[in-house]
N, CA and C atoms as a LAMMPS dump frame, in Angstrom:
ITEM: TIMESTEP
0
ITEM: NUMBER OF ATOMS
405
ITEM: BOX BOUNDS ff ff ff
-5.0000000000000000e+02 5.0000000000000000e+02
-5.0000000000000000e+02 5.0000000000000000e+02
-5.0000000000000000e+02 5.0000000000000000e+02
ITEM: ATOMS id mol type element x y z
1 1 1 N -249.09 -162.99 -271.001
2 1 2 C -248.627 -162.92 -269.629
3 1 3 C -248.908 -161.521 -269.081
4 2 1 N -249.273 -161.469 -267.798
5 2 2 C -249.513 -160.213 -267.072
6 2 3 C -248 -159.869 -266.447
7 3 1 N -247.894 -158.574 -267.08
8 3 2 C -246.927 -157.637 -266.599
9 3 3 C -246.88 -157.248 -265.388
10 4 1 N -246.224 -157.043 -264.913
11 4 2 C -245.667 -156.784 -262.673
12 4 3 C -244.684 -155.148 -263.149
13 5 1 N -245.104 -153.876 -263.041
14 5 2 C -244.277 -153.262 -262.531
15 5 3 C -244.066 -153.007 -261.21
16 6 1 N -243.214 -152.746 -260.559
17 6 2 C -242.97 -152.439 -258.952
18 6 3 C -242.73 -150.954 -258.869
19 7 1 N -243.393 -150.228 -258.486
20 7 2 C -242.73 -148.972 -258.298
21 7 3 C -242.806 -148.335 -256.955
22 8 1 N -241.708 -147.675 -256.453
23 8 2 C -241.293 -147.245 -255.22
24 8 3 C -240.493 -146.094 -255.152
25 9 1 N -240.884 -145.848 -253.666
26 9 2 C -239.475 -144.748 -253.42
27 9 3 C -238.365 -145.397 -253.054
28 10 1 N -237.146 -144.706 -253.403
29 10 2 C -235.791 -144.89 -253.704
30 10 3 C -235.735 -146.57 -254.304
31 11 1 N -234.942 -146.907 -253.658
32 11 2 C -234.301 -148.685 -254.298
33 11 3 C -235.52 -149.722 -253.642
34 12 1 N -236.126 -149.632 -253.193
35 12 2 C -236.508 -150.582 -252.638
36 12 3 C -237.197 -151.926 -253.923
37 13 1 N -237.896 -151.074 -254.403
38 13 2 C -238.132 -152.286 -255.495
39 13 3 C -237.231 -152.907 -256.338
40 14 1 N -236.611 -152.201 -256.735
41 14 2 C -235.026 -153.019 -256.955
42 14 3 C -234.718 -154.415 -255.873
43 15 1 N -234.786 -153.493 -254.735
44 15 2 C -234.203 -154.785 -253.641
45 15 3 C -235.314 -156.06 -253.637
46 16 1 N -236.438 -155.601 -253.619
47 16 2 C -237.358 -156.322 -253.886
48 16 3 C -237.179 -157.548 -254.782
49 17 1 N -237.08 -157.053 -256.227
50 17 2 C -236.555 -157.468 -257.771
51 17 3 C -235.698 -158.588 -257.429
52 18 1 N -234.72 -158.095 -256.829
53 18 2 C -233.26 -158.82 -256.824
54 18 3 C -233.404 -160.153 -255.853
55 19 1 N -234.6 -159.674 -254.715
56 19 2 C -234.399 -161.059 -253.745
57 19 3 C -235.207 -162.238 -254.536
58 20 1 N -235.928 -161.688 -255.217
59 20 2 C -237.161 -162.603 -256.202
60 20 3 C -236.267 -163.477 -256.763
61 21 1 N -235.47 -162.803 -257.276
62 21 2 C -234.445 -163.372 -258.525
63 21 3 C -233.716 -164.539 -258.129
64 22 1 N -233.111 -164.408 -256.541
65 22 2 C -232.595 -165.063 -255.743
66 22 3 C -233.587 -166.171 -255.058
67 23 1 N -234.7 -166.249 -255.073
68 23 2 C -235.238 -167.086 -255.05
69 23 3 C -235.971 -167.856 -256.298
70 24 1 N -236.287 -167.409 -257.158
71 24 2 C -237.418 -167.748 -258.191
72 24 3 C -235.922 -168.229 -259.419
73 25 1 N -235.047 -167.143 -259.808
74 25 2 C -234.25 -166.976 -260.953
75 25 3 C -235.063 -166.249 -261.211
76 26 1 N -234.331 -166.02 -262.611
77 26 2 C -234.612 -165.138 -263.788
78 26 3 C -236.421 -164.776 -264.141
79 27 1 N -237.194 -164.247 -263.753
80 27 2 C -238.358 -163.809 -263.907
81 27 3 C -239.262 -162.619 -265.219
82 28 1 N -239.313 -163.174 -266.495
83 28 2 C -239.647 -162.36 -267.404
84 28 3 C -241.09 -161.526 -267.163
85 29 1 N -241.087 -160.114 -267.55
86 29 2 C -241.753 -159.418 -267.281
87 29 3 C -242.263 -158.84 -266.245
88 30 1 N -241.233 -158.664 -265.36
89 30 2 C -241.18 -158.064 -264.035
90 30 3 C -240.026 -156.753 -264.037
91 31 1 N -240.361 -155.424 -263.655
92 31 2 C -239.827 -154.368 -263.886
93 31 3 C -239.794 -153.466 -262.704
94 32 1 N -238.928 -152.63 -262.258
95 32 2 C -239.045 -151.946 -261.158
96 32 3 C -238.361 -150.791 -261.732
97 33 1 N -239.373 -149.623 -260.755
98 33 2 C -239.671 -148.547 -261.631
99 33 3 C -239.093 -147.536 -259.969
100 34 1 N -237.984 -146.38 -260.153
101 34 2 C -237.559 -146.12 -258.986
102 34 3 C -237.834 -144.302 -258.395
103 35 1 N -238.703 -144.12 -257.656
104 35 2 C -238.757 -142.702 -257.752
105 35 3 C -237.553 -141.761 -257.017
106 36 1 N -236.932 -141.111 -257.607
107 36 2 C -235.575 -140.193 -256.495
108 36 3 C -235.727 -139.168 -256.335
109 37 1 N -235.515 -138.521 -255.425
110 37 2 C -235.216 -137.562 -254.905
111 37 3 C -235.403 -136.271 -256.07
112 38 1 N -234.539 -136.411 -257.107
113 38 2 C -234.814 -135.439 -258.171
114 38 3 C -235.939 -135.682 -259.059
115 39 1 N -236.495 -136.535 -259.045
116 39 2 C -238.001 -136.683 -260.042
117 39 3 C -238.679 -135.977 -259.721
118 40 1 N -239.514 -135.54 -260.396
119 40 2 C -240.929 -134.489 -260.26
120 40 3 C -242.057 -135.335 -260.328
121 41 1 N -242.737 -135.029 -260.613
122 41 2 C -244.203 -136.116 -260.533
123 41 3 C -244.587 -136.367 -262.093
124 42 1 N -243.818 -135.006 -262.808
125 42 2 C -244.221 -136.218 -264.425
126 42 3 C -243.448 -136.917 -264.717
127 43 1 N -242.082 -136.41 -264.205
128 43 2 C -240.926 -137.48 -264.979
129 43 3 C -240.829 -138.677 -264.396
130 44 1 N -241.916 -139.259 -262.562
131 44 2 C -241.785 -140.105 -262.862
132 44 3 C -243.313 -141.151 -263.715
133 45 1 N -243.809 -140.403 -263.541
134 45 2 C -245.155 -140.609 -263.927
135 45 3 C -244.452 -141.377 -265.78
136 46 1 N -243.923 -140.362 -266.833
137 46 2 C -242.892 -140.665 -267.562
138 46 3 C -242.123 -142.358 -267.536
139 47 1 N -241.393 -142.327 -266.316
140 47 2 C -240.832 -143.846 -266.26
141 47 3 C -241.809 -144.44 -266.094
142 48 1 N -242.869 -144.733 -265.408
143 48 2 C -243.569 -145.834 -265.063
144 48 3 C -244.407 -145.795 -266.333
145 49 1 N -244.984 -144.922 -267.227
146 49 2 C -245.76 -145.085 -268.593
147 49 3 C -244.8 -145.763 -269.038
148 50 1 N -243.681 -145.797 -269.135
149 50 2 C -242.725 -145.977 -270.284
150 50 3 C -242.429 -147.84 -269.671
151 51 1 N -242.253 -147.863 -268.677
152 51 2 C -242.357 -149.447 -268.334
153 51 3 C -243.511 -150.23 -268.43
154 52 1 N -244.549 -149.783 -268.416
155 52 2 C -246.219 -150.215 -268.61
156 52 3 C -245.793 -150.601 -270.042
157 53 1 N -245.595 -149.556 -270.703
158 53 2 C -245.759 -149.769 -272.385
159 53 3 C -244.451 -150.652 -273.181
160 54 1 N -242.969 -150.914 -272.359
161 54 2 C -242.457 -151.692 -272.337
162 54 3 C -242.279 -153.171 -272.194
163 55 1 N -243.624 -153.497 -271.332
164 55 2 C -243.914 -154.801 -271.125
165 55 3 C -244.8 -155.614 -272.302
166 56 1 N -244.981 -154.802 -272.998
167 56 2 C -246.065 -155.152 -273.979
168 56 3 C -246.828 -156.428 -273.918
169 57 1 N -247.774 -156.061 -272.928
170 57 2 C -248.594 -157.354 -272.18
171 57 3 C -250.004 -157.592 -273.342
172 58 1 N -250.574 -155.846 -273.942
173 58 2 C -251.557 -156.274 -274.891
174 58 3 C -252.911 -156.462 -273.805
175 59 1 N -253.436 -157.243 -274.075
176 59 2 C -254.678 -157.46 -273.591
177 59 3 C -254.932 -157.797 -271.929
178 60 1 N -253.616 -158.763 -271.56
179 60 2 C -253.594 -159.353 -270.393
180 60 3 C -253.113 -157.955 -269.18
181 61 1 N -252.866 -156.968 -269.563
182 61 2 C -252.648 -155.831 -268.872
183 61 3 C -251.801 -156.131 -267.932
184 62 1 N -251.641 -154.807 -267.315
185 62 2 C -250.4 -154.885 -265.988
186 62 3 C -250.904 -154.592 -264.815
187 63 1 N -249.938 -155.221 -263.491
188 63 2 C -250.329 -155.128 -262.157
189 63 3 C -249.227 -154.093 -261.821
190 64 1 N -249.17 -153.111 -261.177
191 64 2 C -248.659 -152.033 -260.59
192 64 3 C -248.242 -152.656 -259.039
193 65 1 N -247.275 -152.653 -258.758
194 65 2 C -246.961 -152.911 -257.078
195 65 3 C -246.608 -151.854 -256.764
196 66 1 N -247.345 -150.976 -255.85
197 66 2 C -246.624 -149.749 -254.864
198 66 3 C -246.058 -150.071 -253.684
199 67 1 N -244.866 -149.22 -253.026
200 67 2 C -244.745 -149.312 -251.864
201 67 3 C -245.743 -149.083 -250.741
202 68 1 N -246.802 -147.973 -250.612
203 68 2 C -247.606 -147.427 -249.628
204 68 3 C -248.778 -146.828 -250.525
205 69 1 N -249.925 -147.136 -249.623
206 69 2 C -251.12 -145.885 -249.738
207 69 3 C -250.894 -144.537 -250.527
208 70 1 N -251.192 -143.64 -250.777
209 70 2 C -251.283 -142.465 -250.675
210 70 3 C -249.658 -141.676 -251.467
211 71 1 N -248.719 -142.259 -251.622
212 71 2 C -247.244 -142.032 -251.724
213 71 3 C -247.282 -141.879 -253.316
214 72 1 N -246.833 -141.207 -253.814
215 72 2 C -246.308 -140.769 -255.098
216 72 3 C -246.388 -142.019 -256.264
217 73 1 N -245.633 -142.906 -256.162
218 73 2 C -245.774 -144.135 -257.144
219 73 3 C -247.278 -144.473 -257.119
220 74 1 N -248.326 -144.314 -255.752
221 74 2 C -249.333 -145.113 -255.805
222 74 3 C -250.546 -144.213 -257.054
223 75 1 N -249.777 -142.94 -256.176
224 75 2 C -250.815 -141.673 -257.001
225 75 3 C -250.711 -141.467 -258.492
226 76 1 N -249.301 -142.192 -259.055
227 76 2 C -249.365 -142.419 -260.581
228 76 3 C -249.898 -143.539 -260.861
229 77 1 N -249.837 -144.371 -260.273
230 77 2 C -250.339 -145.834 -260.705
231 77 3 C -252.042 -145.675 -260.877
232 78 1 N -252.616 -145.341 -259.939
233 78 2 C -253.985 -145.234 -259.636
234 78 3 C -254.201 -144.442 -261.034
235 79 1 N -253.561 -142.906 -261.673
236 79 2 C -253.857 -142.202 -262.67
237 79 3 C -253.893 -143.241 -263.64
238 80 1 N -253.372 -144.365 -263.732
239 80 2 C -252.701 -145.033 -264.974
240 80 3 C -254.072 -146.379 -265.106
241 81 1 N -254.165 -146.335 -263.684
242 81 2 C -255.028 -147.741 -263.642
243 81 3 C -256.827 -146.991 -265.045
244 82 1 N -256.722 -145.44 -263.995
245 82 2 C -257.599 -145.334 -264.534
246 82 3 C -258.052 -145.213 -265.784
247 83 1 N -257.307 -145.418 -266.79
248 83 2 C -257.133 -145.585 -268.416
249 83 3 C -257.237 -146.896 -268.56
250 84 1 N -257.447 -147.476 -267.817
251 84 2 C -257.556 -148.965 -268.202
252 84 3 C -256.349 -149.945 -268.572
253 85 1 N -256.432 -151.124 -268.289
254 85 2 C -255.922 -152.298 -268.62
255 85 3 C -254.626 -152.144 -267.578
256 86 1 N -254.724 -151.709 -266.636
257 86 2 C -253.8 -151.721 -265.277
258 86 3 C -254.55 -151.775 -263.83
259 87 1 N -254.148 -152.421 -263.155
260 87 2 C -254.457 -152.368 -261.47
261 87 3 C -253.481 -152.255 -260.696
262 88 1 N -253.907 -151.62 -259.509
263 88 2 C -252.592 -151.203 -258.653
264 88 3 C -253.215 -152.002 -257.378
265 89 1 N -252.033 -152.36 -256.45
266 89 2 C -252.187 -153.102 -255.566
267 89 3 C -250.879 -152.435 -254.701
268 90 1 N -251.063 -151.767 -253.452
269 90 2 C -250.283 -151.033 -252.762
270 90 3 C -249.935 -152.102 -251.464
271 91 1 N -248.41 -152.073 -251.276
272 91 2 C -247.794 -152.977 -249.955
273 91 3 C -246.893 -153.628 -250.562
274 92 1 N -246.556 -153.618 -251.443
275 92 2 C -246.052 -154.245 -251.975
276 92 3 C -245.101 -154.976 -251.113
277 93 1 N -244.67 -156.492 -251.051
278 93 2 C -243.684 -156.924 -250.438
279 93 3 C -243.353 -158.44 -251.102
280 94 1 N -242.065 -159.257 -250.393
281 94 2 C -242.072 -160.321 -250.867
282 94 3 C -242.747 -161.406 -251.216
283 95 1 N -243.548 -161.737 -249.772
284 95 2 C -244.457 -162.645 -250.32
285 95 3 C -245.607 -162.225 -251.671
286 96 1 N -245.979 -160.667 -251.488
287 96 2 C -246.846 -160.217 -252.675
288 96 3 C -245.927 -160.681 -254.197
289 97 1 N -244.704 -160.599 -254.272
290 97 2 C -243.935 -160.896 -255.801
291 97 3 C -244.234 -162.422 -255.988
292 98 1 N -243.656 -163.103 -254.738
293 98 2 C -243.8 -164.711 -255.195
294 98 3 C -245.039 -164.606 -255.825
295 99 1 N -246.044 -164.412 -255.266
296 99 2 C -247.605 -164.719 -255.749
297 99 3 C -247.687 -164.501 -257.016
298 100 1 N -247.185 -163.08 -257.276
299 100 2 C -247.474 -162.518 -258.312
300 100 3 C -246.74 -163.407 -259.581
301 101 1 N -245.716 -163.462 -259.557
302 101 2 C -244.991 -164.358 -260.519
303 101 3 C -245.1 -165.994 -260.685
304 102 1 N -245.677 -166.251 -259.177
305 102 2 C -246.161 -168.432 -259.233
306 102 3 C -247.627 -167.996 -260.13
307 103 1 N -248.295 -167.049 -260.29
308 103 2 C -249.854 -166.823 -260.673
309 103 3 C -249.833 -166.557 -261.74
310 104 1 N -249.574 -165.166 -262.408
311 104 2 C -249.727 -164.81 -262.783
312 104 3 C -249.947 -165.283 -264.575
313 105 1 N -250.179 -166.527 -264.956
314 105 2 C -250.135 -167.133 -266.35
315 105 3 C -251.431 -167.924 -266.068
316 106 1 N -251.798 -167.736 -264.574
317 106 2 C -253.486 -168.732 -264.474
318 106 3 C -254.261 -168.348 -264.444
319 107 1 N -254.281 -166.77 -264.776
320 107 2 C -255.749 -166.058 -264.515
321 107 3 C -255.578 -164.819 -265.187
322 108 1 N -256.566 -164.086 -264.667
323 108 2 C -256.784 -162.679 -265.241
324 108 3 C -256.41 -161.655 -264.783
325 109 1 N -256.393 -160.352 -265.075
326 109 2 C -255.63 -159.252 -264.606
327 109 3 C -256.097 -158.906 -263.05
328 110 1 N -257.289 -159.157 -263.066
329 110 2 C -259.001 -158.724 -261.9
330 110 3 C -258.483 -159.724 -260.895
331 111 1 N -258.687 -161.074 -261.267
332 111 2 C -258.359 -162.248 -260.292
333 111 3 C -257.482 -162.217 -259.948
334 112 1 N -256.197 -161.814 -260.569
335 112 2 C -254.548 -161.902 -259.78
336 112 3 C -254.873 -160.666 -258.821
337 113 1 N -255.392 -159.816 -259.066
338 113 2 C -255.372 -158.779 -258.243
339 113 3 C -255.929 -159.008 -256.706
340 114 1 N -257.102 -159.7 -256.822
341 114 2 C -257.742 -160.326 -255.646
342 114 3 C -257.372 -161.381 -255.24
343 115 1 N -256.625 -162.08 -255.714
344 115 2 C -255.784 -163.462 -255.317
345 115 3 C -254.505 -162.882 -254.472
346 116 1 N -254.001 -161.798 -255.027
347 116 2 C -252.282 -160.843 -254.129
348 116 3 C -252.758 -160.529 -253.068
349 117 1 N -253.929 -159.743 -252.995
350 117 2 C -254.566 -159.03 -251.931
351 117 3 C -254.682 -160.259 -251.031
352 118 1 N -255.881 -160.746 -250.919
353 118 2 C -255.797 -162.055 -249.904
354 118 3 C -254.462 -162.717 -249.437
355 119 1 N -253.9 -163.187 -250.395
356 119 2 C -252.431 -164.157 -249.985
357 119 3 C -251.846 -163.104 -248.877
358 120 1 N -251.414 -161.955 -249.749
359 120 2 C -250.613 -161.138 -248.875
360 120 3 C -251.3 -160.693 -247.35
361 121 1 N -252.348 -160.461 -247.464
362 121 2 C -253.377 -160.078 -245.987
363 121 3 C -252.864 -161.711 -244.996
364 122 1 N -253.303 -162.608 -245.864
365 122 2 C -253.097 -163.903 -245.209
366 122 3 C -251.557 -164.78 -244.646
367 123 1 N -250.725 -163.414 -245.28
368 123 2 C -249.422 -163.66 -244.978
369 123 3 C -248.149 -163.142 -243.925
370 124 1 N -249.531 -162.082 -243.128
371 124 2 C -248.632 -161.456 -242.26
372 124 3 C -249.47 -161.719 -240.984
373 125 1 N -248.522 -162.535 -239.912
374 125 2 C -248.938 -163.13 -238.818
375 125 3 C -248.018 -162.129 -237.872
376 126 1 N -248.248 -162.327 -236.798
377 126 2 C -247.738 -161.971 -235.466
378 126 3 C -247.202 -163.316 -234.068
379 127 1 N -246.27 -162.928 -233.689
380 127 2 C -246.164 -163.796 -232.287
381 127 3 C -247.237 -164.233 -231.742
382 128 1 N -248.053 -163.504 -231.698
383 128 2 C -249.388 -163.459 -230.204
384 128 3 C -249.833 -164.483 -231.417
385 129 1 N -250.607 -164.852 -232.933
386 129 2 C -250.987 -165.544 -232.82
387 129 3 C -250.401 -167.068 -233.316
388 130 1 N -249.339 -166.441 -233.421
389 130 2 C -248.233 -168.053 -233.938
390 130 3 C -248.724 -168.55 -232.243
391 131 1 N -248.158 -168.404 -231.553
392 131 2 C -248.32 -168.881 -229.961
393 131 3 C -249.822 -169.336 -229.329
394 132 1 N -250.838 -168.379 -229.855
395 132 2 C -251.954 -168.452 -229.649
396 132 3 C -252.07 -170.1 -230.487
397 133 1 N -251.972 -170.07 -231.075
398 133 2 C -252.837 -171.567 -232.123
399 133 3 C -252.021 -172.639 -231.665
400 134 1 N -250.8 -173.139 -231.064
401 134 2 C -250.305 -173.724 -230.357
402 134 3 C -250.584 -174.025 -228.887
403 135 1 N -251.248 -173.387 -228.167
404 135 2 C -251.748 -173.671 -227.14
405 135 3 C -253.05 -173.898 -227.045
């Protein structure tokens, strides 16, 4: 099974975690990893190695969920991806977890990655065109 860490600033992946739970139940191998205020950039760099290597996924590797671009969790994840057998996928949000957890036992580390990306792109609509396709 492919491993899901979530990592973010403050709680949010937690909150994230918890609504999953509330919809899905109980979800094995899903982890949220929390950066605060007092972390430095190794210690959290530190938690999120230490949850990567906690999941003990082995071959099927782990997907990294960041909150944002450019933001601290993404900038460890990306370091981490680059050692291999991890991908990071930044935006992280709800519909991105469902995916990740209905998928994640049908494919590969590469394909879930490009399967989140799409769903999630394909999952955020606007008024103008909910309204638009109705008329």
């Amino acid at each position: 099974m492919i491993g899901v860490v979530i990592a973010t600033h403050g709680e949010f992946g937690n909150a994230l975690l918890s609504t999953l739970k509330m919809i899905m139940g109980e979800v094995e191998g899903l982890v949220s990893v929390t950066l605060l205020p007092e972390d430095s950039l190794e210690s959290f760099k530190g938690k999120v190695e230490k949850a990567v290597e906690g999941l003990k996924t082995g071959e099927q590797g782990t997907l990294i969920l960041v909150d944002m671009l450019g933001g601290t969790p993404f900038n460890v994840a990306i370091q981490l991806a680059a050692q291999g057998k991890v991908q990071v996928v930044a935006g992280v949000s709800l519909p991105m977890l469902i995916k990740v957890a209905s998928h994640r036992d049908e494919t590969d580390l590469t394909l879930l990655t490009q399967e989140v990306q799409k769903a999630t792109q394909e999952s955020i609509v606007t008024s103008i065109e909910l309204f638009k396709k109705k008329s």
